[in-house]
C-alpha positions as CSV (number, residue, x, y, z in Angstrom):
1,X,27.3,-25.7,17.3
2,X,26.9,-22.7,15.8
3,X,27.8,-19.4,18.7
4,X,24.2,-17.9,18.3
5,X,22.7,-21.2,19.5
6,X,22.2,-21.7,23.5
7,X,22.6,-25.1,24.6
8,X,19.5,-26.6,26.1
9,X,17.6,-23.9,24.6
10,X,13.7,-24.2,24.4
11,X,12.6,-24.3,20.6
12,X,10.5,-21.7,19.5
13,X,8.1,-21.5,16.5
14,X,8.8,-18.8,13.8
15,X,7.3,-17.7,11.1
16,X,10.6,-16.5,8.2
17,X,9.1,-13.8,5.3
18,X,11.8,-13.8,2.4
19,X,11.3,-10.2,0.8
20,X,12.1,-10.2,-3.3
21,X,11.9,-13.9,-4.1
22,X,10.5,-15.2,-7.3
23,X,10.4,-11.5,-8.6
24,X,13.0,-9.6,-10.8
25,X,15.3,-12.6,-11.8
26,X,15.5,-14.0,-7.8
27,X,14.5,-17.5,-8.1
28,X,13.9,-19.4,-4.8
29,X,12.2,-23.0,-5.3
30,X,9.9,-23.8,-2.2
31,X,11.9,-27.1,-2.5
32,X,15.1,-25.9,-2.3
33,X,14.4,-23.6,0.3
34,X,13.2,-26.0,2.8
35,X,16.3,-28.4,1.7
36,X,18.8,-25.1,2.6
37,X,16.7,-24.1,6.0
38,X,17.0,-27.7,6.8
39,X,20.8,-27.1,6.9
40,X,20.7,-24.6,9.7
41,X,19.6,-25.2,13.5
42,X,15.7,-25.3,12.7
43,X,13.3,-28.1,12.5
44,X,9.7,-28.8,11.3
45,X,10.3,-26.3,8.0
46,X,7.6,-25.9,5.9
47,X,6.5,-23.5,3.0
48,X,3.4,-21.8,2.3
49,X,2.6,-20.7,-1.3
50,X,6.0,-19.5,-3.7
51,X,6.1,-16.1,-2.3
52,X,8.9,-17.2,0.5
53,X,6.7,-17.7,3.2
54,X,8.2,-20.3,6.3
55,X,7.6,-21.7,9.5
56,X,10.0,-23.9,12.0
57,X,11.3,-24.1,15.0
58,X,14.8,-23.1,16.7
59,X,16.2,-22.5,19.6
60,X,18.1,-19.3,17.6
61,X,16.8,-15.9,18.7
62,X,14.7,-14.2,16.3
63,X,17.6,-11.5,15.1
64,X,20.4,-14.9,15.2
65,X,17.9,-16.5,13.1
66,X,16.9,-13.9,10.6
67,X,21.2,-13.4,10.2
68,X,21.3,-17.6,9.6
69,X,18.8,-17.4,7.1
70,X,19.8,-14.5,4.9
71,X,23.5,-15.4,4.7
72,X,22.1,-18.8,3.6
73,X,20.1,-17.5,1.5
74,X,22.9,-15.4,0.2
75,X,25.6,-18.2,-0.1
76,X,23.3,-20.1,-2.1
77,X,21.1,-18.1,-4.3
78,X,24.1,-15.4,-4.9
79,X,21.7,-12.4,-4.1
80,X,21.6,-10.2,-1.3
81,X,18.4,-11.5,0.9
82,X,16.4,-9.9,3.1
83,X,13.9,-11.5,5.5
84,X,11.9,-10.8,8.5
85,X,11.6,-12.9,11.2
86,X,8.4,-13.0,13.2
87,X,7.5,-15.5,16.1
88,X,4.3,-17.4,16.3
89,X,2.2,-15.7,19.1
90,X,4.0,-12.0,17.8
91,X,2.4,-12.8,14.6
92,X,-0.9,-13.8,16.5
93,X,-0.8,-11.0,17.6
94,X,-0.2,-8.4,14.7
95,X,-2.6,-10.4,12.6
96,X,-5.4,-10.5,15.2
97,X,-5.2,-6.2,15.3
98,X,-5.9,-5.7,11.8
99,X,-8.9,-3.3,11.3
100,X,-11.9,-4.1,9.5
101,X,-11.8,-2.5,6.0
102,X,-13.4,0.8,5.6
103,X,-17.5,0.8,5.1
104,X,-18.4,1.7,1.1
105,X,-18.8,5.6,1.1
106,X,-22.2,6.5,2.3
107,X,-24.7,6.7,-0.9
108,X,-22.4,5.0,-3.4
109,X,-21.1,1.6,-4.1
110,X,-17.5,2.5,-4.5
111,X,-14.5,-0.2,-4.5
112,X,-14.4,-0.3,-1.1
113,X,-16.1,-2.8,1.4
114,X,-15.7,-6.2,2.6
115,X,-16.2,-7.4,-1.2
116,X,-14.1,-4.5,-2.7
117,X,-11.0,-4.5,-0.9
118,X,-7.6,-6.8,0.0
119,X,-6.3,-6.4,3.5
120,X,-2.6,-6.2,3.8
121,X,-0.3,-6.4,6.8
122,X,3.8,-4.8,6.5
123,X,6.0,-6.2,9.2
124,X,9.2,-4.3,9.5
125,X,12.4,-5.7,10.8
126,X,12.0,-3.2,14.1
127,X,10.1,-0.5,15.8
128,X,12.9,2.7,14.4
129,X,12.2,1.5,10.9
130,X,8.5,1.3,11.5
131,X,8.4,4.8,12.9
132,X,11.3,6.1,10.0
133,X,8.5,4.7,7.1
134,X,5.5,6.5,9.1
135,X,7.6,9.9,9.4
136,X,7.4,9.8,5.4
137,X,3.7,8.4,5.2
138,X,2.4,11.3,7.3
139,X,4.6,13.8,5.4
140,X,2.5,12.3,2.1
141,X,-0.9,12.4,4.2
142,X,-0.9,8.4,4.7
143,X,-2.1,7.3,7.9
144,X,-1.8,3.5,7.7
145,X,-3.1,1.3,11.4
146,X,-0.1,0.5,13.3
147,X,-0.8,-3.0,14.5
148,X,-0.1,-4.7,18.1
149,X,3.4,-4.4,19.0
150,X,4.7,-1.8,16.9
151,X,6.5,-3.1,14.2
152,X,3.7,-3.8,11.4
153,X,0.8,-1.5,9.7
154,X,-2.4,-2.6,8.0
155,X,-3.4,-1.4,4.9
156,X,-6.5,-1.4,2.4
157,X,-6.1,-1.7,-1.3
158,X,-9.2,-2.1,-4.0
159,X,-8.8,-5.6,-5.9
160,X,-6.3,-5.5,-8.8
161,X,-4.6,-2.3,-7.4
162,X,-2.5,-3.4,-4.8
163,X,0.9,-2.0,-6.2
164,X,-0.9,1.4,-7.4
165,X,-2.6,2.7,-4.0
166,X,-0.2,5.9,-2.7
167,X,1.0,3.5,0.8
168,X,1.9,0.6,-1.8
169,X,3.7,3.4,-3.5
170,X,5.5,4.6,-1.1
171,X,6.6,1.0,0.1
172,X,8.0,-0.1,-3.2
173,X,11.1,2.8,-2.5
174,X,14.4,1.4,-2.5
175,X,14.7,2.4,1.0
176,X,12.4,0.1,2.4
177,X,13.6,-2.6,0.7
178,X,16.1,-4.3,3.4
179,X,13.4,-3.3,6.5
180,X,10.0,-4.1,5.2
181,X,7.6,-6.9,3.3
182,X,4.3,-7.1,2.8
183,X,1.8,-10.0,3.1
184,X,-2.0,-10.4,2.2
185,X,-4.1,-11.0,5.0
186,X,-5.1,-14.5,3.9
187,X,-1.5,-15.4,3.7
188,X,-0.7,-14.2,7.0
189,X,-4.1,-16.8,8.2
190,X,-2.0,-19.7,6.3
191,X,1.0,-18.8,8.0
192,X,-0.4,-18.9,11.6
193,X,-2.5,-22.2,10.9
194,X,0.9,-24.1,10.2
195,X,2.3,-22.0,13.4
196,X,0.0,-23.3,15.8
């Protein structure tokens, strides 16, 4: 039995966000990620879309699980991996306080708007590197929504400029690398529908 598992522990649902995957020469198979989850102490693994996006259930806590899953990940795939682990009514939660996207500027038609925009939600592995990535957004005059339980902002980006907005920017630094990964909104809905 592995030491970070509690005997008799209740099973909890997770959601597991692989950051890098499928990108730059990191190839992870959905397939061959549930086949190496289904290795550890979890159950009920699935995979949404290729982007490295997983629920299950374990009895691990959430910090025991995310170190499982990236020396896993590492062992296997031979890269240094990063995930975030999120649990099922945290992630409720975060995805429930997104804002609405901005109204279209008043008078023009602009990009922005229900039609114009992708929503996006960053979860961060903790509340210090949350606050350490708004210390430099404010510095750059970003002010991204901080969503329910501190550890996730929402952001707006027009369609096809999701990587070029000054917040997406900002995010792609090497720094944030390790702490941080970003979902679209609809992604996050996919997520939470296998959750529940």
């Amino acid at each position: 039995m592995p030491a970070d598992l509690v005997p008799d522990a209740p099973s909890r649902r997770y959601a597991v966000f692989l950051r890098g995957v499928n990108v730059g020469g990191v190839t992870v198979r959905m397939a061959e990620l549930r086949e190496l989850l289904a290795e550890l102490p979890v159950s009920d693994v699935a995979t949404v879309l290729a982007s490295g996006n997983v629920t299950c259930s374990s009895a691990l806590e959430p910090a025991a699980l995310k170190g499982s899953v990236e020396r896993a990940l590492g062992a296997r795939f031979g890269y240094t991996a990063w995930v975030i682990v999120v649990g099922a009514a945290e992630l409720g939660a975060i995805t429930a306080s997104v804002p609405p996207p901005p109204p279209p500027p008043p008078g023009g038609t602009g990009v922005q708007g229900v039609q114009g925009v992708h929503t996006y939600v960053t979860l961060f592995t903790g509340t210090a590197e949350l606050a350490a990535f708004l210390e430099d957004a404010r510095s750059a005059d970003l002010h991204p929504a901080v969503l329910t339980g501190g550890t996730a902002i929402g952001w707006f980006s027009p369609r096809g400029q999701s990587t070029e907005v000054p917040l997406a920017r900002l995010l792609a630094r090497t720094r944030y690398a390790a702490t941080s990964t970003t979902r679209n909104i609809n992604t996050l809905g996919r997520v939470l529908r296998l959750l529940a």
